[in-house]
C-alpha positions in Angstrom: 32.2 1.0 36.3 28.2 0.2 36.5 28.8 -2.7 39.4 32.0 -0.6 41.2 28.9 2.5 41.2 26.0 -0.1 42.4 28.7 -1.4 45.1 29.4 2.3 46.6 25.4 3.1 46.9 24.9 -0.3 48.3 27.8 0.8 50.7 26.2 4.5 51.2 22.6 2.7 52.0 23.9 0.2 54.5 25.9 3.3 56.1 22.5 4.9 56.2 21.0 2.4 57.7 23.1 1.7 60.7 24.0 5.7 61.3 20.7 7.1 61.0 19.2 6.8 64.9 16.9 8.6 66.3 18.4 11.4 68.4 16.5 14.1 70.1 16.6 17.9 69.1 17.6 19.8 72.3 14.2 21.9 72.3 11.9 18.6 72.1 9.8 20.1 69.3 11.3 17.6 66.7 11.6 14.1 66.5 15.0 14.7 65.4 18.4 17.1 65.6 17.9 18.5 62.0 20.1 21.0 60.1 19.7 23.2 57.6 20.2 22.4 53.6 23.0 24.9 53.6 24.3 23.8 56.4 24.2 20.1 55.5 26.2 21.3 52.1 28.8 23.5 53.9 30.3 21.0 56.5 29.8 18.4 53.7 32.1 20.7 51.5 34.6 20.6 54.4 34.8 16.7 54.9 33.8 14.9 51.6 33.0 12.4 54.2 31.5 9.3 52.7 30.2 7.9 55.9 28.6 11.0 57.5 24.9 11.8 57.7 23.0 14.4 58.1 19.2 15.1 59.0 17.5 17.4 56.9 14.0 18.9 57.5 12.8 20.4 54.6 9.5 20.8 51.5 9.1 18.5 48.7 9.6 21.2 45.6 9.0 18.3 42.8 9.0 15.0 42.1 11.3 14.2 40.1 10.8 10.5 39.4 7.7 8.6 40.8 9.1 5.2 39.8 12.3 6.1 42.1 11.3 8.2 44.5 13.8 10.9 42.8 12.6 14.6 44.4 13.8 17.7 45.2 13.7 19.6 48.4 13.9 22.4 49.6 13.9 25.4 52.8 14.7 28.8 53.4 18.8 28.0 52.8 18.7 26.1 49.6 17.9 23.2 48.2 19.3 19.2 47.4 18.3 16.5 44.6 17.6 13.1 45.9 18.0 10.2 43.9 16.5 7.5 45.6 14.2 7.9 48.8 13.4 5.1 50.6 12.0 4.1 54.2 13.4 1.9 56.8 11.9 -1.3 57.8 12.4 -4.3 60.2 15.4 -4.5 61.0 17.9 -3.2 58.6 15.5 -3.9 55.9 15.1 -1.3 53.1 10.8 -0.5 51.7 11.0 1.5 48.6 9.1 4.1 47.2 6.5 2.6 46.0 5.7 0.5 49.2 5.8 3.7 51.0 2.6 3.7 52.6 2.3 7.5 53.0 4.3 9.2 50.3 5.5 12.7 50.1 3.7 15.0 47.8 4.6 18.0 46.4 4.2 20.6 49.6 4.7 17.8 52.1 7.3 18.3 55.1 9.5 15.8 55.3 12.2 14.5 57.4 15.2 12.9 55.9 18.0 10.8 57.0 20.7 12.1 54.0 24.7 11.0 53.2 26.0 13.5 50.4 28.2 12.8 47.3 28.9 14.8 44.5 27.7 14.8 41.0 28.0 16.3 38.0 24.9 18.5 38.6 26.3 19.3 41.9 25.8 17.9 45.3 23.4 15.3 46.2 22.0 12.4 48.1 22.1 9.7 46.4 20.3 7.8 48.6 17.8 9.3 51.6 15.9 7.8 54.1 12.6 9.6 54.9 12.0 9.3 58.4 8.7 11.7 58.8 6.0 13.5 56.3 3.6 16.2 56.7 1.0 16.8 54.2 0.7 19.8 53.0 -1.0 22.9 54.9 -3.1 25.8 54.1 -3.4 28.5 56.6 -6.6 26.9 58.2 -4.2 23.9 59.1 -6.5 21.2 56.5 -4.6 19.5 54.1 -4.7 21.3 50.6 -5.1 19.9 47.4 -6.9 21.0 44.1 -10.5 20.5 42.2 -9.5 18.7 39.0 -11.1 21.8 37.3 -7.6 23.8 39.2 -5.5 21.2 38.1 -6.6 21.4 34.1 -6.0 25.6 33.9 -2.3 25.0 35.3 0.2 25.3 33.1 2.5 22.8 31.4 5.4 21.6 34.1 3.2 22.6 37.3 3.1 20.3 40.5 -0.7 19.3 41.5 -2.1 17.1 44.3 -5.5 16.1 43.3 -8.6 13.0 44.9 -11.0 11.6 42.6 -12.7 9.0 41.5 -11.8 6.2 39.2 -13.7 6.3 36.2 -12.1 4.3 33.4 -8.8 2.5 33.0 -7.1 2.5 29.7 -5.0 -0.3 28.1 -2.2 -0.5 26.0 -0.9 -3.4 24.0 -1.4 -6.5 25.6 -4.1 -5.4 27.8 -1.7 -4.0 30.4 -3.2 -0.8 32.2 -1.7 2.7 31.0 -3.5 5.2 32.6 -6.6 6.3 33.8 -9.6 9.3 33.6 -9.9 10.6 37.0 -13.0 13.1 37.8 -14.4 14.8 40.9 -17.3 17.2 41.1 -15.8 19.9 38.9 -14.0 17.9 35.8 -12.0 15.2 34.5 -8.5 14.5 33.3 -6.4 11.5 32.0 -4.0 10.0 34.2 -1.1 8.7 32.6 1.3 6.6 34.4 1.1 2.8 33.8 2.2 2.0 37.4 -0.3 4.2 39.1 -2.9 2.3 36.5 -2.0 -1.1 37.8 -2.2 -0.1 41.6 -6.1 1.1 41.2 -9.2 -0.2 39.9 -12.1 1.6 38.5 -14.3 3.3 41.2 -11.8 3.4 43.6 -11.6 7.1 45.2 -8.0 8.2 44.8 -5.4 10.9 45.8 -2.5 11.6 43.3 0.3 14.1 42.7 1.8 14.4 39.5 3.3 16.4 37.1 0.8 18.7 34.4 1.4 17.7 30.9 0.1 17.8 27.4 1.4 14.2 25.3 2.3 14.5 22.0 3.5 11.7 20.3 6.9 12.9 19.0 6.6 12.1 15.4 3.3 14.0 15.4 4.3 17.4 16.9 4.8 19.4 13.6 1.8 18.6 12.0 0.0 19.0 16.0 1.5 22.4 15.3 0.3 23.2 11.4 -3.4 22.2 13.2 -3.0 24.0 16.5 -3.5 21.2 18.8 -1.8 21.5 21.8 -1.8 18.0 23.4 -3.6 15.6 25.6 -4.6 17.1 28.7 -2.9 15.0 31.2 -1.3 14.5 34.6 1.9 11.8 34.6 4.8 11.1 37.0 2.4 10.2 39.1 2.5 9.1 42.8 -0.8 7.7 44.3 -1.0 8.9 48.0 -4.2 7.1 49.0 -6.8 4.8 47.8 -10.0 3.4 49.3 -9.6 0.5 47.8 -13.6 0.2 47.1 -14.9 -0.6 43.5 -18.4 0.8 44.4 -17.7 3.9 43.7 -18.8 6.2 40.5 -17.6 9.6 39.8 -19.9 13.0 40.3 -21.6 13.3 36.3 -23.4 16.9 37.6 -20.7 19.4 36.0 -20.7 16.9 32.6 -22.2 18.8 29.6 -24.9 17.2 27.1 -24.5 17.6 23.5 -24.1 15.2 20.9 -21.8 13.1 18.9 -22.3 15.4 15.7 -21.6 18.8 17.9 -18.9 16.5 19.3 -16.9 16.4 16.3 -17.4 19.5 14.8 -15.1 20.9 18.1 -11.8 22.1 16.6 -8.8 20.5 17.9 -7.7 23.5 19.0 -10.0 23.6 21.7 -8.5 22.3 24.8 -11.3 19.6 25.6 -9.2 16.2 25.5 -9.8 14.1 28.7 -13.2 15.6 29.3 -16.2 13.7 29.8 -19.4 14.4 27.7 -22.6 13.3 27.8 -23.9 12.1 24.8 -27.2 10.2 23.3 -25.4 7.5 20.8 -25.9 4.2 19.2 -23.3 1.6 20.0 -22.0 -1.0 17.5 -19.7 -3.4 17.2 -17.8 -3.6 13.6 -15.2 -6.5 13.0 -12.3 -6.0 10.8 -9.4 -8.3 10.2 -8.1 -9.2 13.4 -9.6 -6.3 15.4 -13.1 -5.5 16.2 -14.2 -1.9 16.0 -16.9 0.0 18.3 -18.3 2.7 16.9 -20.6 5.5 18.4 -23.5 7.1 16.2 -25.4 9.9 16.5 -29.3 9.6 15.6 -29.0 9.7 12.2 -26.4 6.2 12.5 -23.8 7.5 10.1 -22.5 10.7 11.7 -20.0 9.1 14.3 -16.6 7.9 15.7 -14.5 4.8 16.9 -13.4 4.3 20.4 -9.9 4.6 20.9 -8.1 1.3 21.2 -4.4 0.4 21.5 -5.4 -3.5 21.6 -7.5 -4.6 18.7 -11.1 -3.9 20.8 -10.4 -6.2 23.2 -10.3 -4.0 25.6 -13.5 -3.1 24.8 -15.5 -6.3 24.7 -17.8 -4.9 27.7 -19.4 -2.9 25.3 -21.1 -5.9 23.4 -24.2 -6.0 26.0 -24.9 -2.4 24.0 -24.0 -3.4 20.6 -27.4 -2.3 18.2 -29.1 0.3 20.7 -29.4 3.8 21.7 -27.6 4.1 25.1 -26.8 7.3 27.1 -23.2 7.2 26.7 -20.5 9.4 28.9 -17.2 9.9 26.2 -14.0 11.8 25.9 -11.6 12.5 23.4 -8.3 11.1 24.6 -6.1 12.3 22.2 -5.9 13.3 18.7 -4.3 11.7 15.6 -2.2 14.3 14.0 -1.1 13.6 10.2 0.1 15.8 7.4 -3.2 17.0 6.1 -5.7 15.9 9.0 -6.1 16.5 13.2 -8.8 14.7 14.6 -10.0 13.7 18.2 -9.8 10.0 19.0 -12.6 8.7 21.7 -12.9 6.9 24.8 -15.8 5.7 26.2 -15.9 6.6 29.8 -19.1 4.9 30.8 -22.4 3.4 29.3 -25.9 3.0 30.2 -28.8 1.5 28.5 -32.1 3.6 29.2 -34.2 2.3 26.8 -34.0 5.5 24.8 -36.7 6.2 22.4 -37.0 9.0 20.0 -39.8 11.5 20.5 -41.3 12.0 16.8 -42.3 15.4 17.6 -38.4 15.9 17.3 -38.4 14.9 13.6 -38.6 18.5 12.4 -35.7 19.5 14.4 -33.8 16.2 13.5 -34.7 16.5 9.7 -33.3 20.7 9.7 -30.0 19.9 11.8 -29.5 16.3 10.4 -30.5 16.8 6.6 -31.2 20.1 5.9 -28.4 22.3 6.8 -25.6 19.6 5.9 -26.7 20.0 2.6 -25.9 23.7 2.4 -22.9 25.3 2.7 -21.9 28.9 4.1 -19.7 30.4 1.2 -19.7 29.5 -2.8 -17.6 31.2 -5.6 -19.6 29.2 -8.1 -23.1 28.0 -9.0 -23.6 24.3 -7.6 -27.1 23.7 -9.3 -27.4 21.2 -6.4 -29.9 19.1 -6.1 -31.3 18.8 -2.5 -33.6 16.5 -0.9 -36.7 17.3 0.4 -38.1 14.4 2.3 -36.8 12.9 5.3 -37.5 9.3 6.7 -35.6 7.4 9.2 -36.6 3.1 10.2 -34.1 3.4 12.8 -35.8 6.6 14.6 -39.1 5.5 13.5 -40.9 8.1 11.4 -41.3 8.6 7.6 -41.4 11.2 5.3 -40.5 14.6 7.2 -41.0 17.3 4.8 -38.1 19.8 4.3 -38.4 23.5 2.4 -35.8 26.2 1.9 -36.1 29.8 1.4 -33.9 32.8 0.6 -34.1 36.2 1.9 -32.4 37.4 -1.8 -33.1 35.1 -4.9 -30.6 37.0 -6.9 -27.7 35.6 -4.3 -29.5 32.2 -4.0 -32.2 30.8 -5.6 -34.1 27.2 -5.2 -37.0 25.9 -7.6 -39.1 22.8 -6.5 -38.9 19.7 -8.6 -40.6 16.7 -8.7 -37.2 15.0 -7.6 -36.4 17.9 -5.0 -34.9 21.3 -4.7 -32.7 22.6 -6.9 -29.9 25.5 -5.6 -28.9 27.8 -7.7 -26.2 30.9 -7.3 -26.9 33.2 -10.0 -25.2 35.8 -8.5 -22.5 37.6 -6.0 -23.3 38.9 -2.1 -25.3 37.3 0.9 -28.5 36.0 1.4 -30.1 34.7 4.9 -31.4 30.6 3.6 -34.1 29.4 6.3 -34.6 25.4 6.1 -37.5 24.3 7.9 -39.6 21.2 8.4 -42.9 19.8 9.5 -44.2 16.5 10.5 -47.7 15.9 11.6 -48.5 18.8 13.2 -44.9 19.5 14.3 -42.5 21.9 12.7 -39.0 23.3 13.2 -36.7 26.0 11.2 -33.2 27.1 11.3 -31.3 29.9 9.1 -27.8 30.5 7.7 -25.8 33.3 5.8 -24.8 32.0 2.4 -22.4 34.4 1.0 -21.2 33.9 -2.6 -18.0 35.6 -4.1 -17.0 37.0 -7.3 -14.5 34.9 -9.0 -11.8 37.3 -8.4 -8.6 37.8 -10.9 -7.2 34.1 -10.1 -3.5 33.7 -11.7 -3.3 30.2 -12.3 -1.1 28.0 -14.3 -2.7 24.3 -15.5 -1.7 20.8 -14.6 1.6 20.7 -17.0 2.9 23.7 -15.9 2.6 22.0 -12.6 4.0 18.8 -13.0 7.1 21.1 -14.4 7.4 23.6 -11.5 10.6 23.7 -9.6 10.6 21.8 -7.0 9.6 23.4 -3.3 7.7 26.2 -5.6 4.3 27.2 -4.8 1.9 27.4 -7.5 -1.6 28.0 -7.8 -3.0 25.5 -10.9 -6.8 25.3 -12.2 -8.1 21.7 -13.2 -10.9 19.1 -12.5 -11.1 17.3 -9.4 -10.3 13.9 -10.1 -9.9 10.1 -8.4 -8.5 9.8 -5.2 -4.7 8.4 -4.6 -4.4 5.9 -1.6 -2.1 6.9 1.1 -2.8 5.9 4.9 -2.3 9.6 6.5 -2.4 12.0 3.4 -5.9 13.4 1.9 -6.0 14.0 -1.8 -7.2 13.5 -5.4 -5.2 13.3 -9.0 -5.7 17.1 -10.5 -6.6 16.8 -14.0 -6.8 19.1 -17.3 -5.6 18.3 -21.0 -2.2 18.7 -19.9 -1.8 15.6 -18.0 -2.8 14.6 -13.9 -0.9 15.3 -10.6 -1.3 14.2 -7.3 -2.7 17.0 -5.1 -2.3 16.7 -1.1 -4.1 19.1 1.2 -2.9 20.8 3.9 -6.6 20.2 5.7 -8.3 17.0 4.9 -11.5 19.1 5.5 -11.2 21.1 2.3 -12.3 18.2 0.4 -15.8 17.6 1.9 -16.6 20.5 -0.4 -14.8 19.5 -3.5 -16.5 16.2 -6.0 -15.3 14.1 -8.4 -15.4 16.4 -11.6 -16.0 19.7 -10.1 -13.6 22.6 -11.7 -11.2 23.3 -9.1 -8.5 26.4 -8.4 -6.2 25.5 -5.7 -2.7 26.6 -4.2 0.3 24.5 -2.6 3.9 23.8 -3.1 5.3 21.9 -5.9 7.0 18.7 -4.1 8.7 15.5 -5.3 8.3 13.0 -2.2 11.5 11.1 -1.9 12.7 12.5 -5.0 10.1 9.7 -6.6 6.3 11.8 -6.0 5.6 14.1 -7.9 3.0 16.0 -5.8 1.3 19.3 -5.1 1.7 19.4 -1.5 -0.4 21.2 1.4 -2.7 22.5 -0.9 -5.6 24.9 -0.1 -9.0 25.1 -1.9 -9.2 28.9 -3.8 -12.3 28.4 -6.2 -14.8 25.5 -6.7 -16.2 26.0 -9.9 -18.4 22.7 -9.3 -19.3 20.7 -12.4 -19.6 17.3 -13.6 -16.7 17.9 -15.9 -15.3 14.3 -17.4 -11.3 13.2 -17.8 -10.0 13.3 -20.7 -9.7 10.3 -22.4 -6.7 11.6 -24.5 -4.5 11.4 -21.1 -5.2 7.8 -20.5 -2.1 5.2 -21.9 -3.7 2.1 -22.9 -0.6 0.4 -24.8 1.2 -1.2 -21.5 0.9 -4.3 -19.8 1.4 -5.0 -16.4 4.8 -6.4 -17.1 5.8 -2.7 -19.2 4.2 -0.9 -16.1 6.6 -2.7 -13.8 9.5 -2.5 -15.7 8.5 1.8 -15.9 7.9 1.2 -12.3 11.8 -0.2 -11.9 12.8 3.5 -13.5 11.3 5.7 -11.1 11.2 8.2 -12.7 8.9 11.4 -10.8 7.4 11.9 -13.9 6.0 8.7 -14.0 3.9 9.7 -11.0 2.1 12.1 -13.3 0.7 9.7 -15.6 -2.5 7.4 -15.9 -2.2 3.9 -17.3 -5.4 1.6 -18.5 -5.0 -2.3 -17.6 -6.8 -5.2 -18.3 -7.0 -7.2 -15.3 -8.7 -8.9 -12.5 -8.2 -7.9 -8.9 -7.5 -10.7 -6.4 -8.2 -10.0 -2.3 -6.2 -11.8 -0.2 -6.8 -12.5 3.3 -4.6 -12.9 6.7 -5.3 -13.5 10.0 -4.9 -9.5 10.4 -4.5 -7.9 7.0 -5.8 -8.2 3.4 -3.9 -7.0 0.0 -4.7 -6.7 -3.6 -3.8 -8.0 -6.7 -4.1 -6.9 -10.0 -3.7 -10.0 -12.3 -4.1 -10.1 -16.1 -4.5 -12.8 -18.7 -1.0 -13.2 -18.9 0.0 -14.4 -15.0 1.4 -11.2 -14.3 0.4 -10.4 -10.9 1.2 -6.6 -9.3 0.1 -5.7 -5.6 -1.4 -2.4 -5.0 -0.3 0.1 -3.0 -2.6 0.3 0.2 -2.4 0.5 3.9 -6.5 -0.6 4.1 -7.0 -2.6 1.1 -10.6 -3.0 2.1 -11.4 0.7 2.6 -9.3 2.3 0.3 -10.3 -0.4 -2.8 -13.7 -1.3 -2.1 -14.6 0.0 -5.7 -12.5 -3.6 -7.5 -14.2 -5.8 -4.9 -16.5 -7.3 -8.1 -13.7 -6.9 -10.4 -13.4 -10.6 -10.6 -12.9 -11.3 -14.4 -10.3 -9.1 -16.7 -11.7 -6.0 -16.6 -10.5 -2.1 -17.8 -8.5 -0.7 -14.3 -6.9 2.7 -14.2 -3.8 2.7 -12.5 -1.3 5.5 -11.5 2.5 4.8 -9.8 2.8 6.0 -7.0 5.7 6.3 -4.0 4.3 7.7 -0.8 7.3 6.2 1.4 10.5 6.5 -0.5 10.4 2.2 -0.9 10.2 2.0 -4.9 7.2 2.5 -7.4 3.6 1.0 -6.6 0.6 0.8 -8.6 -2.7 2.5 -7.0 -6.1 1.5 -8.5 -7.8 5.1 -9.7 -11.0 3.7 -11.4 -12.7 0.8 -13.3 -14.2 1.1 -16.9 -17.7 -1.0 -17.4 -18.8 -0.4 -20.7 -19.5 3.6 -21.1 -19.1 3.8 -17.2 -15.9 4.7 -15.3 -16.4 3.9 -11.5 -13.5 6.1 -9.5 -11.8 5.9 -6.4 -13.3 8.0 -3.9 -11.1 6.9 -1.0 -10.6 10.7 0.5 -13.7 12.1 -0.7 -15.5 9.8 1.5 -13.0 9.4 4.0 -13.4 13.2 4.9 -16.9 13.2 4.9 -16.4 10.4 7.7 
């Protein structure tokens, strides 16, 4: 059926080719005797007429397909889907759309050589030979187009015709071009199409048409949704319309707005900024991992900071290594963002890079030590007292000053309250309401102060249940439970910590990975989610929102830990799976064992009987950093665990050392990150 259908459009084309001539119109304005759309339709509709063509002359409405050349067009009678355009060459010879020197856009005139057939959409050409095109007009006769700036407040679906430069090509696996940032002298925007990608290079000033979009990557869109994000701002079905062909080039960086990497990532994802350019002060460095290579961008204080964006292990990166260990003016967007079930976060590309020998002004350090270390240590609402202890002296080798002196103040002590120690200053909440906490600093002769609102609530009437009642709630039940924050499960997307009380321990997942930047290991905790069982197999508390931190350095209960299994009884409870399993800790004595491949590394727990369990983990080296001196038989806590519905794993909660117990702080740390 495939080769009897290839055989009738070779048939239609070669038709074309030898009927459409060039025949005067009577009134010598056109080129050629054209008809109407309707008209074209109706005497089609009489003759079903294989062989018999018509010329059309009518307005690219959309392109359909920029591989193909599949449009729609369209005048004041109607309009006709065409498959496949094409343009004649030599002879009889065929030049497809991609060869087409100058394509149709959407808004062009164009003058088309048609045979009809139907379909089941209707009537259409399945092949057309354009035989004229007229870029689009505007009333002053100049060809129109749009600022990219237009192009980005268009809606989803919407036609645009936009020149730019250049700026960066993007890769996807194998290093083979996918798309493209574009700017003018009003904004920027991704271009995704990896045939347009391969026909430019970067500096090359360019005209495109495409279609508006915002990408979602399909397994992704209900948690894009739970976060708000609406997509990567981006243009695709593209058709490139002209290109200078010169590699001198470099896009207009006047409109692009300064800020810097830590105001960067503080922007919610619900902000529509992806595939805009920023200008940002950062320091470049170049981290390997096992069998990829990582570049990272840091704000002054080298900690605060992001990874670029890579679909190809870094390797498409490598031209950043000139820059590896300096300050460098850097000009970034966020391409997309990662979407997972308790996180949204922008992921970065780096659009250009310049090293200016930057060098940091010490009269800054005041305003560096407020933003960078004073105010991140405070936060802007409490319902408990966090006696924290805050530090008061601010040094940085890689800036090049030391010892910054940082104060804080409160406008009502009864609301907040900080003493002066010899080790710092202590915070203190002794009561309900808001207060107005000024953080200032001096160095030399230099000083600088910021203030915040600290508001902190009553406890409220909290109706809570505790960690047993939990692990026995119905399934798909929300529940609101009180217990101490405890170690960190492992899981490659989801966020969360092991809730713990005398009852027994439960695997809390939150709905925003954020949450937990306020919440430490040991602090009294009341939060809200549903009661799950993943796979039938995980017991969990899922989506869970922080109510109430009542902080503390409250301990686990040693009564809740099993010490009377091996790693052989833990695998054969493991072979049960049993959900309630998932609610219980276990104690081990064992070794851990890190194995390395070419591009991955796993874990072993091994004890002093040759049993031998891997641990669950989808970045052994990150999420089990903690066992990496656990080289002799040692005291590990374990949990089972089943994230992906593939059987009962162990995952590594903490170490015992003599009277210390070192925990897993996986996605305490990772949200901080």
């Amino acid at each position: 059926m495939k080769a009897l259908r290839f055989l009738i459009i070779t048939l239609i084309f070669t038709l074309l080719l030898t009927a459409c001539t060039i025949t005067p119109s009577g009134d010598g304005d056109d080129e050629y005797e054209t008809v109407s759309i309707s008209t074209a339709l109706s005497e089609y509709g009489q003759s079903k007429d294989i062989s018999e063509d018509f010329y059309i002359s009518a307005t690219v409405k959309s392109i359909d397909d920029a591989s193909s050349g599949s449009i729609t067009v369209s005048d004041s009678t109607g309009s006709l889907s065409v498959t496949t355009l094409v343009a004649k060459g030599e002879g009889d010879s065929e030049i497809s759309y991609n060869d087409i020197e100058e394509k149709p856009v959407v808004g062009s005139t164009v003058t088309l050589c048609v045979n009809l057939s139907d379909s089941p959409s209707g009537v259409v050409a399945w092949y057309a030979i354009l035989l004229e095109v007229k870029a689009p007009t505007d009333n002053g006769g100049e060809e129109s187009g749009m600022t990219i700036s237009e192009a980005r407040a268009l809606p989803k679906g919407s036609e645009v015709t936009v020149e730019g430069v250049v700026a960066r090509i993007t890769y996807s696996f194998g290093l083979n071009p996918s798309g493209f940032i574009l700017a003018d002298d009003t904004a920027s925007i991704y271009v995704y199409d990896a045939a347009a990608a391969k026909s430019v290079k970067e500096g090359n000033r360019v005209t495109i048409s495409g279609t508006r979009a915002y990408w979602i990557l399909e397994d992704e869109m209900a948690n894009a949704e739970k976060f708000g994000y609406m997509g990567s701002s981006q243009i695709e079905n593209v058709t490139v319309i002209s290109n200078d062909n010169k590699t001198t080039g470099t896009f207009d960086k006047s409109w692009v707005k300064e800020t810097s990497v830590k105001e960067l990532l503080e922007i919610p994802v619900t902000e529509d900024i992806t595939s805009k350019i920023y200008k940002v002060n950062a320091l470049v460095k170049e981290i390997e991992g096992s069998g990829y290579t990582n570049f990272y961008f840091f704000d002054l204080d080298g900690t605060t900071g992001t990874y670029t964006y890579t679909q190809c292990n870094g390797s498409d990166f490598t031209w950043l290594r000139e820059f590896d260990g300096k300050f460098c003016t850097v000009y970034i967007t966020a391409l997309n963002a990662k979407s997972t079930s308790s996180d949204c976060y922008f992921r970065f590309l780096p659009v250009a890079v310049y090293d200016e020998g930057y060098v940091f002004d010490t009269k800054d350090a005041p305003e560096y030590a407020v933003k960078y270390h004073g105010l991140t240590q405070i936060k802007e609402s409490y319902t408990g007292d966090p006696a924290l202890l805050l530090n008061t002296s601010v040094s940085s080798e890689l800036l090049g000053f030391e010892g910054a002196t940082l104060s804080f103040s409160s406008s009502d002590e009864s609301v907040v309250k900080f003493t002066v120690t010899d080790d710092g200053a202590v915070m203190n909440c002794p009561g309900f309401g808001t207060a107005t906490v000024t953080v200032s600093a001096s160095y030399g002769n230099y000083e600088y102060s910021e203030s915040i609102t600290v508001t902190v609530k009553a406890n409220g009437d909290f109706s809570y249940i505790g960690v047993a009642d939990a692990i026995n709630a119905n399934p798909d039940s929300t529940i609101t439970v009180k217990g101490i924050a405890g170690p960190s499960f492992v899981h490659a997307n989801r966020r969360g910590f092991y809730l713990i009380d005398e009852g027994g321990i439960i695997a809390v997942s939150f709905k925003n990975a954020k949450d937990i930047v306020d919440i430490e290991i040991g602090n009294e905790v009341i939060l809200s989610g549903v009661r799950i069982n993943v796979d039938d197999t995980q017991a969990c508390i899922n989506d869970a929102e922080l109510e109430a931190n009542f902080y503390g350095q409250n301990e686990i209960p040693e009564s809740l830990i099993i010490t009377d299994k091996t790693l052989a009884d833990i695998k054969k409870i493991c072979e049960k799976k049993d959900v309630k399993d998932t609610a219980k800790i276990f104690a081990v004595t064992a070794s851990a064992e890190f194995i390395k491949s070419q591009y991955s590394t796993t874990c072993n727990l091994k004890d002093t009987n040759g049993q031998s369990y891997q641990l669950y983990s989808s970045n052994v080296l990150a999420q089990y950093g903690f066992l990496s001196e656990i080289t002799e038989p040692t005291t590990i806590l374990v949990t089972i665990c089943d994230w992906n519905g593939k059987g009962h794993k162990l995952c590594a909660v903490g170490v015992v050392d003599g009277t210390e117990t070192v925990y897993n702080e996986y996605s305490y740390t990772a949200a901080k990150s």
